[in-house]
NUTOR-604094 format. One record per atom (N, C-alpha, C, O): residue in one letter; x, y, z. Coordinates in steps of 0.02 Angstrom, whole numbers, padded with zeros to 5 digits, always signed. Layout:
BEGIN
aXYZ...
END
This chain:
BEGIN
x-00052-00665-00068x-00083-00644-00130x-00059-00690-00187x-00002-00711-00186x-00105-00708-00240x-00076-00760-00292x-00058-00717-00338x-00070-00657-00342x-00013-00769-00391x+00026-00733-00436x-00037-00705-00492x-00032-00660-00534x-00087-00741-00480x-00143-00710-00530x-00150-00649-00524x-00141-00610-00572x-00169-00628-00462x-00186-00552-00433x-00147-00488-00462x-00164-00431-00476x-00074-00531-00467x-00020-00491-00456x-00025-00479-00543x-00026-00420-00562x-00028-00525-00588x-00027-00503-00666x-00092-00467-00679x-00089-00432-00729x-00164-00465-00640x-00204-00420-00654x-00184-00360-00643x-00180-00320-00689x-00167-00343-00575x-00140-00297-00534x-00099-00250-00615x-00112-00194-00635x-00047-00302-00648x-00009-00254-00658x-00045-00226-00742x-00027-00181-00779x-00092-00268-00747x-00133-00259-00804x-00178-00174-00793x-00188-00129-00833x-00191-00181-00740x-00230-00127-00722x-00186-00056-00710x-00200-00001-00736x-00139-00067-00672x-00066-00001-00686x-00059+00014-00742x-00067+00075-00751x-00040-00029-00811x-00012-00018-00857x-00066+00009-00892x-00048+00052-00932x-00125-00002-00891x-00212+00048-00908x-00210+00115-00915x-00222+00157-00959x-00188+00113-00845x-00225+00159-00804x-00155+00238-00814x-00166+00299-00808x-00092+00204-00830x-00039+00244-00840x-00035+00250-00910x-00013+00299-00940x-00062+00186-00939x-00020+00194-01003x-00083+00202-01057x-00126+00245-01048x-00085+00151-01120x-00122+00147-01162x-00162+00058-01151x-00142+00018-01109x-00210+00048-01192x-00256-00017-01174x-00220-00076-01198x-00245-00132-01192x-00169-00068-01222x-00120-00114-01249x-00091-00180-01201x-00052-00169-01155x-00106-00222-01210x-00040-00277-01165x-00037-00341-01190x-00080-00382-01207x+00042-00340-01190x+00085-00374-01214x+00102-00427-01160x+00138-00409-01113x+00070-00519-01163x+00095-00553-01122x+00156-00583-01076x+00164-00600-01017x+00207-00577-01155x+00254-00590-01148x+00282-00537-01094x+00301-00559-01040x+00286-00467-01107x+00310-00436-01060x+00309-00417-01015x+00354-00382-00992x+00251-00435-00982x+00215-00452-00912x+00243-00520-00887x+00273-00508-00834x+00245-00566-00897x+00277-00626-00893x+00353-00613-00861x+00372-00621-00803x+00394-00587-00925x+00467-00572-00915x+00470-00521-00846x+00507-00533-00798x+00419-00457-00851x+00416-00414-00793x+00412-00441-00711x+00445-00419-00664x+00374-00481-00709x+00350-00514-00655x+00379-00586-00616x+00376-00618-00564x+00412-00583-00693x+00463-00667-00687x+00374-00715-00644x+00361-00742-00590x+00346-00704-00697x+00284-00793-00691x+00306-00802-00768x+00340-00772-00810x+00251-00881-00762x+00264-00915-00824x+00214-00857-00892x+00173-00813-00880x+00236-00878-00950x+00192-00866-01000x+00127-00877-00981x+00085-00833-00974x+00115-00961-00970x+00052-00984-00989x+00006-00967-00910x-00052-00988-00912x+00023-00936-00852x-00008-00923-00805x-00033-00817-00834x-00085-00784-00829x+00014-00807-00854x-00027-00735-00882x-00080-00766-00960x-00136-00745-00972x-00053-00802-00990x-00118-00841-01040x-00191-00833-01031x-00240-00805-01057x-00161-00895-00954x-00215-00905-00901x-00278-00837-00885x-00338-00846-00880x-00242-00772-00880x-00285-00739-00839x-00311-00693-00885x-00369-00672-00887x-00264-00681-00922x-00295-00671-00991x-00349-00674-01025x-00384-00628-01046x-00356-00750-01032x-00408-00796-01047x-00477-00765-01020x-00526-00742-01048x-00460-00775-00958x-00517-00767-00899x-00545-00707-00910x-00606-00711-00918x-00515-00640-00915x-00550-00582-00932x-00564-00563-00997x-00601-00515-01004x-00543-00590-01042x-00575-00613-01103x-00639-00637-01105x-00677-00611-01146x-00661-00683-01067x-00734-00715-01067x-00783-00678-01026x-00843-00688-01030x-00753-00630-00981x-00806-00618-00957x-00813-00523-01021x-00858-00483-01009x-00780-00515-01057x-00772-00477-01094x-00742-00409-01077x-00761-00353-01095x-00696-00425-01042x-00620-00373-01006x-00605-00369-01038x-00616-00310-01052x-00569-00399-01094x-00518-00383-01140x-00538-00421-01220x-00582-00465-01226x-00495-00393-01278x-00514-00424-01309x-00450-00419-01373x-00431-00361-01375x-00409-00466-01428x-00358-00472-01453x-00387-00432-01511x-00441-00425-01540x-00324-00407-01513x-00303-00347-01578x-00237-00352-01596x-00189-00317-01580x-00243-00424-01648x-00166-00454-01668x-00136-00476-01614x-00168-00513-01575x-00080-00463-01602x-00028-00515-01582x-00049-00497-01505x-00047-00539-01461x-00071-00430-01495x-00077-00410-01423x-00150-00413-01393x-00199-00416-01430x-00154-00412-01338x-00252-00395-01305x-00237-00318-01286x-00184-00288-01278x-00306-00296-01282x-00320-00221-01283x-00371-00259-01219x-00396-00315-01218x-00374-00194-01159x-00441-00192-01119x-00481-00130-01139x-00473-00071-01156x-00541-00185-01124x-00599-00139-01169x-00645-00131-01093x-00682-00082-01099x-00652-00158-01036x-00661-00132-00974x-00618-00136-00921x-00598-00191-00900x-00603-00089-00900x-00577-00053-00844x-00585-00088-00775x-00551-00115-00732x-00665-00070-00790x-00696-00090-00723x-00704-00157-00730x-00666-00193-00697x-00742-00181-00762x-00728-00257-00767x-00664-00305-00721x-00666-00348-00677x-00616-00276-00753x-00558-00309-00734x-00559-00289-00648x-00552-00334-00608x-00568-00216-00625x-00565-00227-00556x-00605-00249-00507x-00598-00255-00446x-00656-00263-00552x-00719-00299-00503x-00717-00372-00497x-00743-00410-00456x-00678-00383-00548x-00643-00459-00536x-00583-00482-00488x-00568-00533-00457x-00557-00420-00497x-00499-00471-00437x-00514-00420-00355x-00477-00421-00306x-00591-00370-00363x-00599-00373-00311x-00647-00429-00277x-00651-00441-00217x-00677-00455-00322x-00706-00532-00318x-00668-00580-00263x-00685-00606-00211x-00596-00577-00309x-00540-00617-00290x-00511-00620-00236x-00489-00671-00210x-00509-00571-00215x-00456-00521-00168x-00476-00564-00108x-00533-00585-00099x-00417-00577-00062x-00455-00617+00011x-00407-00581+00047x-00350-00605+00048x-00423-00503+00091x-00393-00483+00114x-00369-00501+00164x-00309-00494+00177x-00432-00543+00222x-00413-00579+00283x-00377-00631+00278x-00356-00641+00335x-00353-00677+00236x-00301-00718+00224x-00247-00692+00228x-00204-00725+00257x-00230-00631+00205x-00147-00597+00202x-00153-00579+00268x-00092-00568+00268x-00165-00569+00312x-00171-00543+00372x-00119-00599+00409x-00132-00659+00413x-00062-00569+00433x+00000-00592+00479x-00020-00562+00551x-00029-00608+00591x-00027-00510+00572x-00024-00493+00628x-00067-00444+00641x-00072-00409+00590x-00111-00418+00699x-00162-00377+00707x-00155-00370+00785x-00150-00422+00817x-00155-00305+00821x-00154-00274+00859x-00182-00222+00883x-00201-00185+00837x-00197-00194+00954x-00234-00138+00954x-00170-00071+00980x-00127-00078+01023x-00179-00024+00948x-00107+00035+00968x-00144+00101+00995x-00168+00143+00958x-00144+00103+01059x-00160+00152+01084x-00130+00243+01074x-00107+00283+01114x-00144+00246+01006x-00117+00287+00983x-00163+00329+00929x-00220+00308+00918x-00137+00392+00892x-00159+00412+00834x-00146+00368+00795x-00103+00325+00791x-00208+00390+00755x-00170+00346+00667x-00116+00399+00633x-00080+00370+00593x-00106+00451+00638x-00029+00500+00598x+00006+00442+00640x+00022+00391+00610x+00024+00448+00727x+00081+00420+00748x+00089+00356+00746x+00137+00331+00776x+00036+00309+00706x+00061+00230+00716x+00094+00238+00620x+00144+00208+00601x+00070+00265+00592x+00084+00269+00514x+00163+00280+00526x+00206+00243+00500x+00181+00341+00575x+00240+00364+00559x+00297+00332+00602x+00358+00335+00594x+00260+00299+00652x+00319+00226+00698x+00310+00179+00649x+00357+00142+00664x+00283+00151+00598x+00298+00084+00557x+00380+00098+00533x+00412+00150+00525x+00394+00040+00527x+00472+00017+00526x+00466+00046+00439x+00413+00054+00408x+00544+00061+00411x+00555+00073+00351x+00552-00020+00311x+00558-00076+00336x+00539+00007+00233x+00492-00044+00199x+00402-00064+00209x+00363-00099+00176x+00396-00030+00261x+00322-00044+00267x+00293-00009+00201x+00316+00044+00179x+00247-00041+00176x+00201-00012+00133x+00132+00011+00138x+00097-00029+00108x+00096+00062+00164x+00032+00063+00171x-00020+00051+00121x-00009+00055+00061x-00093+00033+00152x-00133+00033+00114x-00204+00058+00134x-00211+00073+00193x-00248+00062+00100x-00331+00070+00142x-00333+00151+00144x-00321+00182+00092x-00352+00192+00220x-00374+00227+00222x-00310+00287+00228x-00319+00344+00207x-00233+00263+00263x-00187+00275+00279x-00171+00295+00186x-00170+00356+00178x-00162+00265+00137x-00123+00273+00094x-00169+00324+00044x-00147+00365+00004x-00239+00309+00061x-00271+00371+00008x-00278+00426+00045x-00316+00468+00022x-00249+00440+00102x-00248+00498+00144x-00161+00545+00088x-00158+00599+00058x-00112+00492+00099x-00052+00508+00069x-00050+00536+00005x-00035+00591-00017x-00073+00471-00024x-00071+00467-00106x-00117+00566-00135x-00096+00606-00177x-00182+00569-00089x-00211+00618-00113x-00236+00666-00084x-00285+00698-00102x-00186+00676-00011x-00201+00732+00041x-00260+00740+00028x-00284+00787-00003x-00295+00686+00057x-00359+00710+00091x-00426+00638+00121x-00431+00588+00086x-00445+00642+00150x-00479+00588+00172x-00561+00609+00178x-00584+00663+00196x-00604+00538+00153x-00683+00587+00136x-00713+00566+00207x-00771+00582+00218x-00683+00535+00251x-00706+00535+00320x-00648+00485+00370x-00619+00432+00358x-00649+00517+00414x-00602+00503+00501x-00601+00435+00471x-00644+00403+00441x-00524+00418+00492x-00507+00320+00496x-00475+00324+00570x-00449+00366+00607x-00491+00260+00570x-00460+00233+00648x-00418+00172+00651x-00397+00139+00698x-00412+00167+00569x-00398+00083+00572x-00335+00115+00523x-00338+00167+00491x-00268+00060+00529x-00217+00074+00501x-00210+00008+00462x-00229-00045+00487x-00180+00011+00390x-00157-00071+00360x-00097-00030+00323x-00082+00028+00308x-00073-00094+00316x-00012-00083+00289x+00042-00166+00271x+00046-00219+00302x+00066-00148+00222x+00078-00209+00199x+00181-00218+00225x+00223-00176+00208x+00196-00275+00263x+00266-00277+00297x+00289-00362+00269x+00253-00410+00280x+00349-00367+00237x+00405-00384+00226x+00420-00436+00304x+00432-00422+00363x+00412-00497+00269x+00404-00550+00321x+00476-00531+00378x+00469-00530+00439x+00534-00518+00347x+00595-00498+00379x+00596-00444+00435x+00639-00436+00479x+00528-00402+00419x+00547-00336+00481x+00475-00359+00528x+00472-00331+00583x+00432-00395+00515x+00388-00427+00549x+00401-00427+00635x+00355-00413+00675x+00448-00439+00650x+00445-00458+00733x+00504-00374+00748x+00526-00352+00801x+00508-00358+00707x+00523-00276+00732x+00438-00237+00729x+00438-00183+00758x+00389-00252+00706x+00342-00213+00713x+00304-00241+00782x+00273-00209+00824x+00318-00306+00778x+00291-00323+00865x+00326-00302+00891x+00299-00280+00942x+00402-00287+00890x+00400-00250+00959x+00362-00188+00982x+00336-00177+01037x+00364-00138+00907x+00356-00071+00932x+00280-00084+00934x+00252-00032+00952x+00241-00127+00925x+00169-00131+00931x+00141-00186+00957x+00103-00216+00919x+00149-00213+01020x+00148-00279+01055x+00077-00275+01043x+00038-00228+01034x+00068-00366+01045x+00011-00396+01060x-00032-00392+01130x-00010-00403+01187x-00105-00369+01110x-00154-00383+01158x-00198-00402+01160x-00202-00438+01110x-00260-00404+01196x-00316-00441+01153x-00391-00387+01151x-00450-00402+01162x-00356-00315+01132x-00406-00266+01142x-00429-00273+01037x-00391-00298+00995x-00502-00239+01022x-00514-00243+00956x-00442-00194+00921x-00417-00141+00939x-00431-00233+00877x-00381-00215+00841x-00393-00162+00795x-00451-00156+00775x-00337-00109+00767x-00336-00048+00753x-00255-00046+00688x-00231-00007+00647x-00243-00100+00709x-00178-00105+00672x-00164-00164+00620x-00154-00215+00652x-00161-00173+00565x-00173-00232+00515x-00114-00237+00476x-00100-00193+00435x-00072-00292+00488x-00021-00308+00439x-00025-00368+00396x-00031-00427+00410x-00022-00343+00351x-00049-00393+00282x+00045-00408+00264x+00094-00372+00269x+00030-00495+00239x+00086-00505+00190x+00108-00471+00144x+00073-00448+00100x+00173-00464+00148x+00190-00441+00081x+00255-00479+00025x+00292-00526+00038x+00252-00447-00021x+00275-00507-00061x+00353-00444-00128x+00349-00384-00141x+00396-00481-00145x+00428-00450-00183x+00383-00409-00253x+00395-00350-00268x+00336-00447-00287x+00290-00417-00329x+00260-00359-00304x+00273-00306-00333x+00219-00359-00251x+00186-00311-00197x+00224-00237-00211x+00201-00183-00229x+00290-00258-00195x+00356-00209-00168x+00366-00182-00232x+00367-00121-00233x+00377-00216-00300x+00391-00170-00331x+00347-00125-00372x+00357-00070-00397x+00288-00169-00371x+00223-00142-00392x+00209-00047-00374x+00201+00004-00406x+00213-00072-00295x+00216+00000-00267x+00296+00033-00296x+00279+00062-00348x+00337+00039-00292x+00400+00077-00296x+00375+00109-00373x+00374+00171-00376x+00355+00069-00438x+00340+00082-00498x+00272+00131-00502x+00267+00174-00545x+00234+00123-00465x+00165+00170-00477x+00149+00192-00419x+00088+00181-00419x+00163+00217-00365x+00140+00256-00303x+00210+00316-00323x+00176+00367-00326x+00260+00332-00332x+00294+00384-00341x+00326+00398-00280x+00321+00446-00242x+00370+00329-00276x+00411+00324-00210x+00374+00348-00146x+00410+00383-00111x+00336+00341-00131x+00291+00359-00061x+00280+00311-00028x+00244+00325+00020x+00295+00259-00030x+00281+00189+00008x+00219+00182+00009x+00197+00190+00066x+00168+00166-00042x+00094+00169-00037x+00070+00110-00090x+00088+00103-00148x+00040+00084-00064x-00010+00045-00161x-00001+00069-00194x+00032+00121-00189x-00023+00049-00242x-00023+00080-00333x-00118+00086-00306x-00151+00065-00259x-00132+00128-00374x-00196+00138-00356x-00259+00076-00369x-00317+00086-00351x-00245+00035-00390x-00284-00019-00410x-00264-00075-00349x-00304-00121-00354x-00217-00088-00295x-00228-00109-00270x-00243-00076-00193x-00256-00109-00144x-00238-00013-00195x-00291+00026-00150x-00364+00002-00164x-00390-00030-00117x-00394+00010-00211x-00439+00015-00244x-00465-00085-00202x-00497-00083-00149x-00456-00125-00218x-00463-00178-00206x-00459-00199-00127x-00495-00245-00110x-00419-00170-00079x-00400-00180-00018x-00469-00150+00005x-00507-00188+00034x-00488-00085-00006x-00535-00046+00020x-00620-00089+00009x-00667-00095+00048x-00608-00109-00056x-00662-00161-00061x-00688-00204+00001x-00740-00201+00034x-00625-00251+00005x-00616-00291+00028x-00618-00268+00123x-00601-00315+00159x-00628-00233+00144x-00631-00193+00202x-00691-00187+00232x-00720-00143+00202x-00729-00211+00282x-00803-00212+00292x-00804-00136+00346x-00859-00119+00368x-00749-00097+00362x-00780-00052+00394x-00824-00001+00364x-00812+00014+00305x-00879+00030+00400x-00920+00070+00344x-00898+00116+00327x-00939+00143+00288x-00850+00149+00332x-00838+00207+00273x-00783+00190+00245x-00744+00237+00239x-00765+00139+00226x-00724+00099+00162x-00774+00102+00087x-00753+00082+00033x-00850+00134+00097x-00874+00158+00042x-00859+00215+00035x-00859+00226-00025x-00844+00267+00067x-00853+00326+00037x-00778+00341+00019x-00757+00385-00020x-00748+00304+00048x-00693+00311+00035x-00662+00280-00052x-00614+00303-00082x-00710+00220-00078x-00690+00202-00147x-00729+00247-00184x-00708+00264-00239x-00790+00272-00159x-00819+00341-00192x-00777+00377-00234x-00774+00390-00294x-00747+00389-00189x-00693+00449-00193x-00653+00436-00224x-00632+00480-00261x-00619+00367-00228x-00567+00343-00272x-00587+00336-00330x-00537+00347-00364x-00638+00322-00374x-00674+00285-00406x-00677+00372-00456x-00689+00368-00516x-00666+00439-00424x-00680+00489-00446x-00595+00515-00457x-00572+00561-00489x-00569+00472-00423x-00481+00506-00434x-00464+00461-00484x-00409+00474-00510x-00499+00404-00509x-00482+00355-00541x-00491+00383-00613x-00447+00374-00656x-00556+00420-00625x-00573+00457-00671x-00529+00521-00717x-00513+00533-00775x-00518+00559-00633x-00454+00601-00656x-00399+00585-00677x-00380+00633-00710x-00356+00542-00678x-00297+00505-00688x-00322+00476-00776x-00285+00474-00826x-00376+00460-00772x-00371+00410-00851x-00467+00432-00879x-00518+00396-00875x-00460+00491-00899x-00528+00505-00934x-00578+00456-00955x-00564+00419-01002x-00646+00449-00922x-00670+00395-00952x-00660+00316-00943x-00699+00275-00968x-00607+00302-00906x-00564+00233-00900x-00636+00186-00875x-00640+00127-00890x-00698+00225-00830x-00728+00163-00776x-00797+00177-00824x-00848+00151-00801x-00803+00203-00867x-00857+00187-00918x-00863+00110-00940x-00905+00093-00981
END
C-alpha cells in the first residue's frame, strides 16, 4: 500500500470520527511521511473538489469523493502475499489466524457490526511480514481455488487499525470500505450497501 493511501486513509478516520478539519502538518508528524507528500494529496483532492482551504487548514467538503478516489487507487491484488484454499469454516480459519493478524472484507464487517447482509466464504486479512510463514504452516499451500487471502501489511496499516477499529483487530472503517470495493466477489456489493448505511450512522449526512 503507498504512503498516499495511507494519508487519505487517515484523512477519512479523522472525518468520519472527528470534525472536517485537517491539519497537514499533523498528519505528516502522525504518520512520520514528509510534509510535501501529504501537500501532494492534498492538492489532488482539492482539484477534484474533496476538499477545500479555510485559512491555515483544509476542511473536506466530500466524504465520498475522497473514498471513491482511493477506491480508484486501491490495488488490492498487488498486496496479496499468500493465498490458499482451507478446508474449513470461515468462524474457524478467522479464529486459527496467528495473533497480530488484522482482518478485513467480509470477516471484519461481520465483527466490527455483528452481522453480515449475506454468507462469505472467502476470508482476508491483513499479516505482518514476520508471522507470515507461521500462517503457512497452520494453512499450507495447495493448488485448490483459494478461500484464504493474506494481504501485506505495513506499520501504518497496524496502527491505523489499533486507533479506529476499538482494539478488535479489524480495519478502520474506510479501509473496509475500500478493500470490499476492490473485491470482485458478487456480494462484496451488498455488503458496501450496508456499509455505506453504517457509514451514515456513525457521521450524519457524511456521504451526501
Amino acid at each position: 500500500m503507498f504512503k498516499e493511501e495511507a494519508v487519505i486513509r487517515e484523512i477519512l478516520c479523522e472525518v468520519l470520527y472527528g470534525d472536517n478539519m485537517i491539519e497537514q502538518k499533523r498528519i505528516s508528524q502522525l504518520l512520520r511521511v514528509s510534509i510535501g507528500l501529504v501537500n501532494k494529496t492534498v492538492g489532488r483532492l482539492e482539484q477534484i473538489g474533496a476538499m477545500s482551504k479555510t485559512g491555515k487548514k483544509y476542511s473536506v467538503t466530500s466524504f465520498k469523493k475522497v473514498l471513491m478516489l482511493w477506491s480508484s487507487l486501491r490495488n488490492l491484488q498487488r498486496d496479496i502475499v499468500y493465498m490458499t484454499r482451507v478446508i474449513l469454516p470461515v468462524r474457524e480459519i478467522e479464529r486459527d489466524l496467528p495473533d497480530g493478524s488484522i482482518l478485513s472484507a467480509y470477516s471484519a464487517f461481520n465483527y466490527m457490526f455483528n452481522e453480515a447482509p449475506a454468507d462469505y466464504s472467502e476470508v482476508w486479512a491483513y499479516i505482518p511480514e514476520n508471522i507470515l510463514p507461521e500462517v503457512k504452516t497452520r494453512f499450507p499451500p495447495n493448488n485448490l481455488p483459494s478461500n484464504l487471502y493474506i494481504l501485506k501489511s505495513d506499520t501504518l496499516l497496524l496502527e491505523n487499525a489499533r486507533r479506529f477499529s476499538k482494539g478488535m483487530n479489524l480495519v478502520s472503517v474506510p479501509q473496509l470500505y475500500v478493500d470490499l470495493w476492490n473485491i470482485p466477489s458478487w456480494y462484496s456489493k451488498e455488503y458496501i450497501a450496508l456499509l455505506e448505511k453504517k457509514i451514515a450512522e456513525i457521521k450524519d449526512g457524511i456521504l451526501e
